[in-house]
C-alpha positions in Angstrom: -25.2 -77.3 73.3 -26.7 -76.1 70.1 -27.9 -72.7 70.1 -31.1 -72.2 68.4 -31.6 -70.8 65.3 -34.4 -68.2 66.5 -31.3 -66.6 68.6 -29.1 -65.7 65.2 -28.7 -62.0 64.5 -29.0 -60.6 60.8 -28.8 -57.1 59.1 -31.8 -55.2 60.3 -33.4 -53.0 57.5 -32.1 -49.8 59.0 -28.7 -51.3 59.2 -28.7 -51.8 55.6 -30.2 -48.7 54.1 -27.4 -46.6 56.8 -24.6 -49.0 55.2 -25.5 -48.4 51.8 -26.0 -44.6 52.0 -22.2 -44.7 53.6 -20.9 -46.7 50.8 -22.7 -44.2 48.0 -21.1 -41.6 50.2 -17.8 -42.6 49.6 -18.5 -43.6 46.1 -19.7 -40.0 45.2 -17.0 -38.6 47.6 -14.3 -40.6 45.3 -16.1 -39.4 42.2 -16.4 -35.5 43.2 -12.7 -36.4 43.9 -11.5 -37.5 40.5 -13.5 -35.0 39.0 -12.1 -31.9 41.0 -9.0 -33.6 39.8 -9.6 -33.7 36.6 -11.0 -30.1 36.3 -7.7 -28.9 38.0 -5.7 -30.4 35.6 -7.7 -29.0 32.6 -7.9 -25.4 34.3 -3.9 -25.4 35.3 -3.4 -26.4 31.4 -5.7 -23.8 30.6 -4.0 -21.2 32.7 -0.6 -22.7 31.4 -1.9 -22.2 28.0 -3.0 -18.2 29.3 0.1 -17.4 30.8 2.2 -19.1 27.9 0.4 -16.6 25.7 0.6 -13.6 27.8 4.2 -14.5 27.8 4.2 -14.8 24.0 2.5 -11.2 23.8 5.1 -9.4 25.7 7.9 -10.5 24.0 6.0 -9.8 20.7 5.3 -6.1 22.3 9.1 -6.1 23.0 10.0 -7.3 19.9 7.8 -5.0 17.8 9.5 -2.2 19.5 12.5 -3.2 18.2 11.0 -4.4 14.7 8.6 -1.6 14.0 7.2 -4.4 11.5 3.7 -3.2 12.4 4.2 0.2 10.7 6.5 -0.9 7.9 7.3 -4.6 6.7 10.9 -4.6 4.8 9.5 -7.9 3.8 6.5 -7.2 2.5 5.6 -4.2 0.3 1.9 -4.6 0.4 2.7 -3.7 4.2 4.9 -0.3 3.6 1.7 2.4 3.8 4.1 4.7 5.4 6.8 4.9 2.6 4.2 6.9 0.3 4.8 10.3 -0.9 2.8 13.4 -1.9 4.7 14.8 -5.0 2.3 17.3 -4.9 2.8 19.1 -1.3 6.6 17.4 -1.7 5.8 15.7 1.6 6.6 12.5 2.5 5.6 10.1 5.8 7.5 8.6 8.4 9.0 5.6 6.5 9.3 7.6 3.2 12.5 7.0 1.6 14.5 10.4 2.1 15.9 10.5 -1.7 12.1 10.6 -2.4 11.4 13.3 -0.3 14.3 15.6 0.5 16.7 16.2 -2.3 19.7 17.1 -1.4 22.0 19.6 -2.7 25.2 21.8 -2.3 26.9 18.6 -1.0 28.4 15.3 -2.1 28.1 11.5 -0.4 31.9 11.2 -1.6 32.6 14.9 0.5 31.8 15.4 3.7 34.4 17.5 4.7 33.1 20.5 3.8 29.9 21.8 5.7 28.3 25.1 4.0 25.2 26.9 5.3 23.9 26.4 1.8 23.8 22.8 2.4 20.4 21.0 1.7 19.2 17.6 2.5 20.0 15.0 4.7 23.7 13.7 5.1 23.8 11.0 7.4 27.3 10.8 7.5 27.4 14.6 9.7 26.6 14.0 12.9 25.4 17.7 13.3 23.0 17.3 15.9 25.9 16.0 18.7 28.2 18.7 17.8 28.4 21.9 19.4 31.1 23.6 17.6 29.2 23.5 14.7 28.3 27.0 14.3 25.3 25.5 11.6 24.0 24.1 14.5 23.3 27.2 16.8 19.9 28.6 16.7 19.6 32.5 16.5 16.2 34.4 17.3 14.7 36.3 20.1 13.6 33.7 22.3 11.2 36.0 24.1 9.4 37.5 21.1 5.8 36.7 21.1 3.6 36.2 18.5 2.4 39.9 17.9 5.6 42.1 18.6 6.5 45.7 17.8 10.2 44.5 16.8 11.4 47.1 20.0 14.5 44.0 20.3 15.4 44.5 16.9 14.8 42.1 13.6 16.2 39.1 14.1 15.0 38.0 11.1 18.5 39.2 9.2 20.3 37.3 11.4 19.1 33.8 10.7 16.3 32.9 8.1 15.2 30.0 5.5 15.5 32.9 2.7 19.5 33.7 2.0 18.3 37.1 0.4 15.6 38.9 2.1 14.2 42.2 1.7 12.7 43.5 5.1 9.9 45.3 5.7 9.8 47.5 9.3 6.9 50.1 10.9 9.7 52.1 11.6 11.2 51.9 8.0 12.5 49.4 5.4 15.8 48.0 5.6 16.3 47.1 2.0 18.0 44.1 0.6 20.0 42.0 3.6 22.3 38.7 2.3 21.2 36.2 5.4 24.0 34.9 7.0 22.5 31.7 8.6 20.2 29.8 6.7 20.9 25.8 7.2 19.5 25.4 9.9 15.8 26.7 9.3 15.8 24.8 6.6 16.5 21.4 8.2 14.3 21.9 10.3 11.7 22.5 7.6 12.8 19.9 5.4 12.7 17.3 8.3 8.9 18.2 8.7 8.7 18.2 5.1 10.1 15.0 4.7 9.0 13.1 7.6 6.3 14.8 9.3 6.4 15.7 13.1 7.4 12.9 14.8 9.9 12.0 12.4 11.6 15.4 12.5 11.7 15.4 16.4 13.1 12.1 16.3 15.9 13.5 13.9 16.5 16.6 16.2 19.1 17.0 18.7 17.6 16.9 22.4 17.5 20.5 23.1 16.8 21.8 19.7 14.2 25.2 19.4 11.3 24.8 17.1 10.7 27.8 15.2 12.4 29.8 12.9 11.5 33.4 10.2 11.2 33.5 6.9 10.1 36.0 4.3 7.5 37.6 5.8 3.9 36.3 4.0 0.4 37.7 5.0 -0.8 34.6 3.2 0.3 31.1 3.2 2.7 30.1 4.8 2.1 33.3 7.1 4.6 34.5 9.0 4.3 37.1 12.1 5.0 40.3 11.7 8.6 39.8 12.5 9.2 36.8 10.4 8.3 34.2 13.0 6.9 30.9 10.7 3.2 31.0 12.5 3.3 27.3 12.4 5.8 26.9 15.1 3.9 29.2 17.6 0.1 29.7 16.8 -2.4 26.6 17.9 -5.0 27.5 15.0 -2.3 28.2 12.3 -3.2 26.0 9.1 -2.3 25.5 6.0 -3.2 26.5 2.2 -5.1 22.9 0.9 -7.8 23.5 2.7 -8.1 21.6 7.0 -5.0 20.2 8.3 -6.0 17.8 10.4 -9.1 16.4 12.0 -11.2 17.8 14.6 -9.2 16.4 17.4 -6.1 18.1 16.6 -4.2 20.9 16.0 -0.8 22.4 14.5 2.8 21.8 16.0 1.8 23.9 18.5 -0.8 23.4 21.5 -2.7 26.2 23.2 -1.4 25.8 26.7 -1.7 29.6 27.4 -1.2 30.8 24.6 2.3 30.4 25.0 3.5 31.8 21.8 6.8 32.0 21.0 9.6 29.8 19.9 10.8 27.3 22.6 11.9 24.2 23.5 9.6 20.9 23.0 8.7 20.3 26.5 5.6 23.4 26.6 5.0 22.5 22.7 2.7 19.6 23.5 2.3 19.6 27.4 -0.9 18.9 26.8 -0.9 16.5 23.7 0.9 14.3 21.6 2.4 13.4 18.6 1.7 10.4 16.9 2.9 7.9 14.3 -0.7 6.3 13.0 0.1 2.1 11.6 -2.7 0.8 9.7 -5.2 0.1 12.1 -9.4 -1.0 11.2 -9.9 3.1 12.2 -7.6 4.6 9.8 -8.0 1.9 7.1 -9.9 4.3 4.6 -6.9 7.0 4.8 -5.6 8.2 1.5 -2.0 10.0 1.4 -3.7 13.3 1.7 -5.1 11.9 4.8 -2.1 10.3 5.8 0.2 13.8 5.5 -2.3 15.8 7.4 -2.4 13.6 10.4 1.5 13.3 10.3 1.6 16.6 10.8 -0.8 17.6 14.0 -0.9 16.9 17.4 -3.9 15.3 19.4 -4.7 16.4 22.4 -4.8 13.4 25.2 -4.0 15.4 28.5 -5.7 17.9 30.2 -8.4 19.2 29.3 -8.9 16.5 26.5 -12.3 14.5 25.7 -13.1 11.1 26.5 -15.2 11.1 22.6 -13.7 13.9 20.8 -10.1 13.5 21.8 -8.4 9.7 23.2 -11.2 7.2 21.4 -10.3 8.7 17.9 -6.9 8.8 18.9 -6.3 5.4 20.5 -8.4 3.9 17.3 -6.5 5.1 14.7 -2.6 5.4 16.8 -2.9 2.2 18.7 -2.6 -1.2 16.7 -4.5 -4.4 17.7 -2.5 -7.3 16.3 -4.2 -11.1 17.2 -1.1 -13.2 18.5 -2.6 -15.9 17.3 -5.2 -15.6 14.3 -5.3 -19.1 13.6 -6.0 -20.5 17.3 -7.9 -23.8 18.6 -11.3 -22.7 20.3 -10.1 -23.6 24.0 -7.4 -21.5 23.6 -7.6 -17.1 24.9 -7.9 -14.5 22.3 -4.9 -12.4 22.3 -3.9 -9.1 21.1 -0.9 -7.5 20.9 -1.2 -3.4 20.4 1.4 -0.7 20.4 0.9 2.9 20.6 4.3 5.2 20.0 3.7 9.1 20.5 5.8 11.9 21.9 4.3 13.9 25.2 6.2 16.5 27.3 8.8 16.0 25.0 9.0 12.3 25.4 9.0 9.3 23.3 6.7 6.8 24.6 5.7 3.8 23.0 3.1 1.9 25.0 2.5 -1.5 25.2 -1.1 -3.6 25.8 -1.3 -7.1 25.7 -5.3 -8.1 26.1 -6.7 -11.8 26.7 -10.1 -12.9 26.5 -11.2 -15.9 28.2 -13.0 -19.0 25.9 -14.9 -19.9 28.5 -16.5 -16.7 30.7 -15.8 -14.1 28.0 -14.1 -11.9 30.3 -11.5 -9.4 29.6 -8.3 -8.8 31.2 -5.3 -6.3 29.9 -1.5 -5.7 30.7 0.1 -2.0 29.5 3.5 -1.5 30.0 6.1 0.8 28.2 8.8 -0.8 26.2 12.6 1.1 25.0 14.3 0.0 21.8 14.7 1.2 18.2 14.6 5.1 17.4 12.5 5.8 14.2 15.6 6.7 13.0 17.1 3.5 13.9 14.6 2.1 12.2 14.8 3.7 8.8 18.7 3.6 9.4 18.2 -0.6 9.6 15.9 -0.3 6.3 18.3 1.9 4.0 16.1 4.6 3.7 18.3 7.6 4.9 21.1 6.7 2.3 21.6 9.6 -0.2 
């Protein structure tokens, strides 16, 4: 029996407004799909691409600490700002070749058997400053005398002095005409500051070495205490005869902490600042070699007590380089920078590493520090040739 025709069920409209709203469901489902997809596969790549570079930073970092290429290019001589010397003062910079610098004298490369304490200059086949029995070597000086003394220990100023004849001077009377028995080391010590500037000549000094030495006593430049004591080694506002020494955020070798002054070890010397090696950086750019000897030859003060303007922004400016990884880089790609920063606090050498990255696409910042252990300054100049008589 045939079934009519006015029986025969079709799609109502309903059912086919529900079925296509379903099927753009799952079309738009599909597509949000393929394009979540496809934006996790461009942001891993771009996070690849991050972390590749971050990588890339810290083993530039590491291998600038090795390379010191940032202060001083072997390679390139338009790069070597720190070889310069000021044949006026006779002072050199950290990368100054020591034959420019330090001439030495009452020894010979071809002898180094002999050791007199009229030597002068630097031998670098002596290892002086690991041997003990080296009677050069031992420092002699009241360790407790202060600044401003009445001499009631005596005048230790015969005993051990840059001068090898010295005629002293006493409240209680002169002592004439002494023949100094020790002078070597006073003046190594000098002429590693001479030559090299602060950092340089701690790097150069033994461990445990005592900064601070007399000399002929001067009222005047280079003034002296009135036992002898060099005021440079123990008075904060000490300066020197050309005029400022440093910049405003700095002082002499030695820092204020409580006017603690008297010869001693390193540690006190800057427990409250630092010394500093200063690279060419976009801060420091303009600095001539007067410049560059005065700031070689002060400390900043970046710990307690220091300020945020005054004191660490001038300091990380023109200490802390800022090297792009990458100069040349496509657009999608981070900006990275590679900075180091070496200085000596509480007697230790730290060179601090940042590696910054800048996202292409939010602008945001984001920065890793870490501290990195390789090549001495010494080492350094030792790999360049520059400490060869």
């Amino acid at each position: 029996m045939r079934c009519s025709t006015m029986y025969q069920r079709g799609f109502t409209l309903i059912e086919v407004m529900i079925a296509s709203a379903l099927g753009l469901t799952v079309c738009l489902t599909a597509f949000a799909g393929l394009r979540a997809a496809a934006q996790s596969v461009s942001f891993a790549e771009r996070l690849a691409t991050e972390n590749a570079l971050i990588r890339a930073g810290m083993n530039a970092a590491y291998h600038e600490v090795d390379a010191w290429q940032t202060y001083d290019d072997p390679a390139d001589a338009t790069r070597q700002r720190l070889r310069q010397y000021d044949a006026t003062r006779r002072m050199g910079l950290p990368f100054t070749p020591l034959n420019d610098s330090w001439t030495p004298s009452g020894w010979s490369p071809t002898d180094r058997t002999t050791w007199d304490e009229d030597d002068r200059g630097w031998n670098s086949g002596e290892a002086w400053s690991m041997d003990a029995t080296n009677a050069r070597t031992w420092w002699r000086g009241n360790h407790a005398e202060r600044l401003r003394t009445d001499l009631r220990y005596g005048r230790y100023a015969i005993f051990s002095n840059r001068e090898s004849s010295l005629n002293v001077v006493s409240p209680a009377g002169d002592y004439g005409t002494v023949d100094v028995a020790h002078t070597w080391l006073p003046n190594q010590l000098a002429g590693l500051r001479d030559a090299l500037g602060y950092y340089g000549m701690i790097d150069y000094m033994p461990a445990n070495a005592i900064y601070g030495f007399y000399q002929a006593y001067s009222g005047a430049y280079p003034w002296t205490s009135w036992s002898s004591v060099s005021c440079e080694w123990v008075q904060p506002d000490y300066d020197w005869d050309w005029g400022t020494r440093q910049s405003y955020n700095g002082d002499t070798f030695s820092n204020n902490d409580g006017w603690t002054c008297h010869m001693r070890s390193l540690y006190s010397l800057n427990y409250a600042s630092s010394y500093a090696l200063y690279p060419p950086t976009a801060a420091n750019a303009g600095w001539d070699v007067d410049t560059l000897v005065r700031e070689h030859r002060c400390q900043k003060y970046t710990g307690y007590g220091s300020n945020r303007d005054l004191d660490m922004l001038p300091f990380i400016a023109t200490a802390m380089t800022a090297d792009s990884l990458v100069p040349l880089k496509p657009s999608a790609w981070p900006q990275v920078k590679v900075s180091i920063c070496r200085s000596i606090k509480i007697r230790r050498f730290n060179n601090l590493c940042k590696v910054t990255w800048t996202s292409p696409i939010t602008g945001d910042t984001a920065e890793l520090s870490f501290s990195g252990f390789g090549t001495t300054l010494r080492g350094a100049r030792q790999d360049r040739g520059l400490d060869q008589p």
